[in-house]
N, C-alpha and C positions, 0 to 999 in steps of 0.2 A: 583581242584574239578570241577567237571562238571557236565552240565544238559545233560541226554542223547541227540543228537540231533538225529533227519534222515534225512543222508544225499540224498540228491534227483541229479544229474548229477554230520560375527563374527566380530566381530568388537576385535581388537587386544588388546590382557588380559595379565597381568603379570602374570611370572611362580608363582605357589605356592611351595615351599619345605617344605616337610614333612620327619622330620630326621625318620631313623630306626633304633632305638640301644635296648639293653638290658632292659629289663621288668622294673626294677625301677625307670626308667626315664617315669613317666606319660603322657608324652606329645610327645612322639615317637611311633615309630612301632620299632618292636625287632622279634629277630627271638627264633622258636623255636627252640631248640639244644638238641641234646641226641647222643652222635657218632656223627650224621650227621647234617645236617641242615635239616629240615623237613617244616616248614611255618612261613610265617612271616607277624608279625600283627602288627597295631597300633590305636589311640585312635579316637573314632569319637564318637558324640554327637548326641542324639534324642529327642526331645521335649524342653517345654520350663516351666521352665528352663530347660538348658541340664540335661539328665541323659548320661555319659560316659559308653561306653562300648571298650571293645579292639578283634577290630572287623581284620578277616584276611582278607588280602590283593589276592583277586582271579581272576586272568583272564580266570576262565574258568568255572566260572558262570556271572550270568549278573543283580544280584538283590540282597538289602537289607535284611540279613536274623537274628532276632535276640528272644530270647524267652522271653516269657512275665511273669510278676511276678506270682508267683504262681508255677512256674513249679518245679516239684518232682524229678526230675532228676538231675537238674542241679546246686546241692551240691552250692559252694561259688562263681560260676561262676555269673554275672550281668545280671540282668532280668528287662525288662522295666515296670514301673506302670502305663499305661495309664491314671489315676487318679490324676497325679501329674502334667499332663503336661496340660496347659491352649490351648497350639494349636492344641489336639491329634484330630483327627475323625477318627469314624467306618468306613467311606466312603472306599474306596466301598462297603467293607465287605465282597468282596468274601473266601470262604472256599478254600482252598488248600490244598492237598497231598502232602505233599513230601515224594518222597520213595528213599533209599537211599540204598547201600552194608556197612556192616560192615569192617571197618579197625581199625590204631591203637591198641590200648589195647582189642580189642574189640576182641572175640573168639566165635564160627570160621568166620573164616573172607569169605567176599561177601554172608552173609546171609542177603535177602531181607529185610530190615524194613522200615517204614514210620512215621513219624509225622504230627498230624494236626493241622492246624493255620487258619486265615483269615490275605487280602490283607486289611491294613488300611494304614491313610495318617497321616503324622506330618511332622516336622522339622527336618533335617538332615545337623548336621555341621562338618566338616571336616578343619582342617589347618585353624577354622576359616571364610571359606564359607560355607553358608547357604543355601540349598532347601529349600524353601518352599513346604507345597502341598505336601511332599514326600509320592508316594506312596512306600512300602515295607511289608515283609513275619515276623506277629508277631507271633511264633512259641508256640506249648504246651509243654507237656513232648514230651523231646527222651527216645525211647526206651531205657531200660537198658543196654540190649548187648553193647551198645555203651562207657560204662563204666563211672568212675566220673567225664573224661573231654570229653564231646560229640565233641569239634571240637579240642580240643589239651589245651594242660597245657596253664592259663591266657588266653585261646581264649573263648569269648562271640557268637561271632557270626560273620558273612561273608557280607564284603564289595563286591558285585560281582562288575566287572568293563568290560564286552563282548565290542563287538565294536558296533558301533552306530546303532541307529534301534533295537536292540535287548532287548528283555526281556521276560524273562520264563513265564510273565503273558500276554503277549499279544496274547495267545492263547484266552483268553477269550474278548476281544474288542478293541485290538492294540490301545490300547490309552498308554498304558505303556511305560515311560520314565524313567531310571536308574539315581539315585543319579548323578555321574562324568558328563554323557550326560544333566542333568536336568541345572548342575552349568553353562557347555556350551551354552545350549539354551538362558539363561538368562545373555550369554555374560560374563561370572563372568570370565572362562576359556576360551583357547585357544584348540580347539581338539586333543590335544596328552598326554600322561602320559610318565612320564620315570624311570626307577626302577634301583634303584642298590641296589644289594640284599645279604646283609652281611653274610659272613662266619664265624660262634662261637658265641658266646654268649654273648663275651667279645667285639667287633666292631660295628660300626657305622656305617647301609646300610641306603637308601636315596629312597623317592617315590618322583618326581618331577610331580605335577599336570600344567598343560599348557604350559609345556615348558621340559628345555634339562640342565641339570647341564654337561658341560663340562669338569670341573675339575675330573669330576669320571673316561675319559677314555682317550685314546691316540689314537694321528692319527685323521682321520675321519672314522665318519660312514659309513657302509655300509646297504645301502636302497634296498630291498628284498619285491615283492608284497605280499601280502596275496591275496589266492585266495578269489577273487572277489565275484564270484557264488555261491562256497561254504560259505562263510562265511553270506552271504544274507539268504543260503535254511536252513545252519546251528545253524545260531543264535550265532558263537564261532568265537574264532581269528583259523582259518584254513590257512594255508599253505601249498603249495605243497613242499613235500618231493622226490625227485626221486631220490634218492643215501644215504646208509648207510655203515661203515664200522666199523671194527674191525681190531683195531692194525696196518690202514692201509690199507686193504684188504678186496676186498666185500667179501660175503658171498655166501653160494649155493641159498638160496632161491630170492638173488638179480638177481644170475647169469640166475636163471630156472623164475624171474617174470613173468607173463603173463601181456596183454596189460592192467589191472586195474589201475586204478590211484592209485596212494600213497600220499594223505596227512596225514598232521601233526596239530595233539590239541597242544597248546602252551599254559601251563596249572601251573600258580604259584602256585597255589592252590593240588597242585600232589604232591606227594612225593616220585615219582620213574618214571618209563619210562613203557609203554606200551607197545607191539609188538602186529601187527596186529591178530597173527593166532603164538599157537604152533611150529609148523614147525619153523617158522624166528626167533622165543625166543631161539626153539633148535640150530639151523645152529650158532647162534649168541655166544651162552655155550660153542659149539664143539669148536669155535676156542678161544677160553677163557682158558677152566678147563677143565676135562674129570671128575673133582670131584664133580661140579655142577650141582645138578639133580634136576627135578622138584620134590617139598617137597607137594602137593596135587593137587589137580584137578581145580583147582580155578586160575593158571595161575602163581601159585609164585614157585619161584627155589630160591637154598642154596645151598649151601656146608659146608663141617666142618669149623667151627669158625680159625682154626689155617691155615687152606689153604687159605681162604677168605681174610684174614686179610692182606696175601702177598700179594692176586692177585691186578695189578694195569693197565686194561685195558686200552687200548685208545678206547673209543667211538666215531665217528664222523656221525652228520646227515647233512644231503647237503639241504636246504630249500631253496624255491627263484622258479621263472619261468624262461623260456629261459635265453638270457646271464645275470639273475640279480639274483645270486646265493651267498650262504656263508653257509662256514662249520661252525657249532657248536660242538665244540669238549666239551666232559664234565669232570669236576674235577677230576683227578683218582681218588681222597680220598672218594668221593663221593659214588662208588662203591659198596662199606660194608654199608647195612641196620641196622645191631646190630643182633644179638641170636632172632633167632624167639622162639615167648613164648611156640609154640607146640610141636616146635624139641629142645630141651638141645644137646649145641653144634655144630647147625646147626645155620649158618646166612645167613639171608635174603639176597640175591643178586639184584641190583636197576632194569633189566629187568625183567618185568611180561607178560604175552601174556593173552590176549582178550579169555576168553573160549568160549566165541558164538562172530563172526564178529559181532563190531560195525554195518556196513555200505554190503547191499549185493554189490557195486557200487562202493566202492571205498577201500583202503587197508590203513584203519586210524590206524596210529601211535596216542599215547599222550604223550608229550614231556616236563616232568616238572621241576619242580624245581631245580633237580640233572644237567640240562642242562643250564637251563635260568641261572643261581648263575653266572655261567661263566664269563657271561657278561653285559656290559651295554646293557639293552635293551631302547627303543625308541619304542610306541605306537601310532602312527598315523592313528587317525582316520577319517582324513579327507580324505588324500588318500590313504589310506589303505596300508599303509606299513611299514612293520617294521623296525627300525634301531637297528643297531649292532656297540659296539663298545668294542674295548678291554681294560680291564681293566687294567689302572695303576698299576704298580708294587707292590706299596703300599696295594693292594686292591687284588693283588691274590697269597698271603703268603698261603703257604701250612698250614693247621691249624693239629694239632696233636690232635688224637680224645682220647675222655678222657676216664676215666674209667667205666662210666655208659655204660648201656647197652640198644641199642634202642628197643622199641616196634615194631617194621619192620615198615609197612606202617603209614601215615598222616592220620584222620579218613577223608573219601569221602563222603560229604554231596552234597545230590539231584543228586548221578549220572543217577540218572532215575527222572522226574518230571510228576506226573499227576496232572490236572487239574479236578476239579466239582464246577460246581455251584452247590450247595447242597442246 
């Protein structure tokens, strides 16, 4: 999930683990499952006493987002009472927009809507550690289009986690500091997070807050900057992307690039892969299927469920600057979205293309959770770079997709964010 951005050109802390396993384990993050894996969330605490919410896990926003009691939309899902909590304040107070595209269950999909809230402060606990002061986005109704679970089946609301310096509200008086950033200021953490990101329903993934669980991958890491500039003008974990392939083999629109930069949104919070512009979604099909055709105007492609179901693509994206580069190859099984609810017999395919450029300046990929699952990732926010590692044997069993059928896309909260002080 992401906030539009525009692009424009410690004293030493014990890691926290935070296990990731299946929903009825209260005191984890678990993944969503349907066919595929789609988002993955776990339990975090607001006020005091705590009120629990199971909040997803998103690097590609940067801020607390969760709804407040009262709200009409949001069926059995967990709503905070500000009334209950003895350290809540109005402070600041500011009103917020958030405007978001419809996905998920939600029809038709990238139709504009928004919700509005105000920025207020309380207590935020996580694994355990406490913000104080936290500021965070306490939400009203969602829109209905958005259907009965506004951010995904058991999802409350969104832990954003961007890299440092960043927050969707410091448009309004950069005073804003992010939960994960707030626990670091105050020394609680060490600047990095590390994710290992369970496949099924049935397994056990791992958020490591200040630190590196080892035992998740083999080998050593490989460290890959994020760009520097971009992530500063963007407010997002950016990466320069300069090589993509299929099955192996670039593509025409690789071969015909023009001198534009190409990064990449590295985006847990996604549940499929972006492509910059039409054109590169198509070149990327051609050498795929001749069956996969774009299913509407809005950037999503399918093909029949029985051809889909075979194809088993290599995907790979090349991230990294000069010689500190690493391919991200993505899960074949990954591939298959599920039956889109508009097309009978048509499924969703995991590349979508951008119907208006992100960026006039740059050629932005989003690269989500169909790619990151792969592997151990590493979040270094102190020097901006990502780590990579491959995941133990144990950890990448081909999973056999089950019998349900997925609602294609993850729903996308605040891909666009305005600001008002009202």
């Amino acid at each position: 999930m992401k906030y539009n951005a525009l692009l424009v050109a410690a004293a030493a802390a014990e890691p926290l683990t935070i296990k990731l396993e299946s929903r009825s384990h209260s005191l984890n993050l678990s993944n969503w499952w349907n066919v595929t894996d789609f988002q993955w969330y776990g339990k975090v605490s607001v006020g005091t006493p705590p009120q629990e919410f199971n909040l997803l896990i998103d690097t590609g926003s940067t801020d607390l987002v969760i709804p407040k009691k009262g709200c009409s939309t949001c069926d059995d899902h967990a709503s905070f009472d500000p009334q209950k909590s003895e350290t809540y304040s109005d402070k600041p107070g500011y009103k917020f927009v958030a405007s978001y595209d419809t996905s998920g269950d939600a029809q038709p999909y990238a139709k504009p809507l928004s919700t509005e809230g105000k920025i207020i402060t309380d207590t935020v606990t996580i694994g355990g550690l406490s913000a104080e002061n936290q500021t965070f986005f306490l939400g009203g109704d969602f829109p209905k289009e958005l259907g009965k679970d506004p951010m995904g089946p058991n999802i409350d609301g969104i832990f954003g986690i961007g890299p440092p310096g960043s927050s969707v509200f410091s448009a309004l008086n950069k005073t804003f500091t992010p939960t994960f950033w707030n626990l670091v200021k105050s020394e609680q953490l060490d600047p990095v997070f590390s994710l290992f990101l369970n496949t099924g329903n049935d397994s056990i993934g791992e958020m490591t807050l200040g630190g590196v669980d080892s035992s998740k991958y083999e080998g050593e890491l490989t460290k890959v900057p994020f760009n520097e500039t971009v992530v500063a003008l963007g407010g997002s974990w950016y990466i320069d992307n300069p090589a993509y392939y299929v099955n192996k083999a670039i593509t025409p629109s690789l071969e015909n690039a023009t001198s534009l930069q190409s990064v990449a949104h590295l985006d847990t919070g996604t549940a499929y892969i972006m492509a910059p512009d039409h054109q590169t979604a198509k070149d990327m099909y051609a050498a795929i299927s001749p069956e996969i055709i774009l299913l509407d105007k809005l950037g999503v492609w399918g093909g029949p469920c029985d051809v889909v179901k075979k194809l088993e693509p290599e995907l790979t994206f090349t991230v990294g600057s000069g010689n500190r580069l690493v391919n991200l190859t993505m899960p074949k099984d990954a591939f298959n979205l599920g039956e889109h609810p508009s097309h009978p017999g048509q499924c969703q395919t995991v590349i979508l293309h951008a119907p208006k450029p992100i960026s006039d300046l740059a050629a932005v990929w989003i690269l989500g959770s169909p790619v990151l699952k792969g592997y151990y990732t590493v979040w270094d926010g102190k020097n901006l770079e990502l780590g990579v590692g491959q995941l133990k044997e144990e950890h990448r069993e081909p999973v056999t997709p089950g019998t349900s059928i997925a609602t294609t896309l993850a729903p996308c909260w605040a891909l666009i964010a305005v600001f008002a002080l009202i």
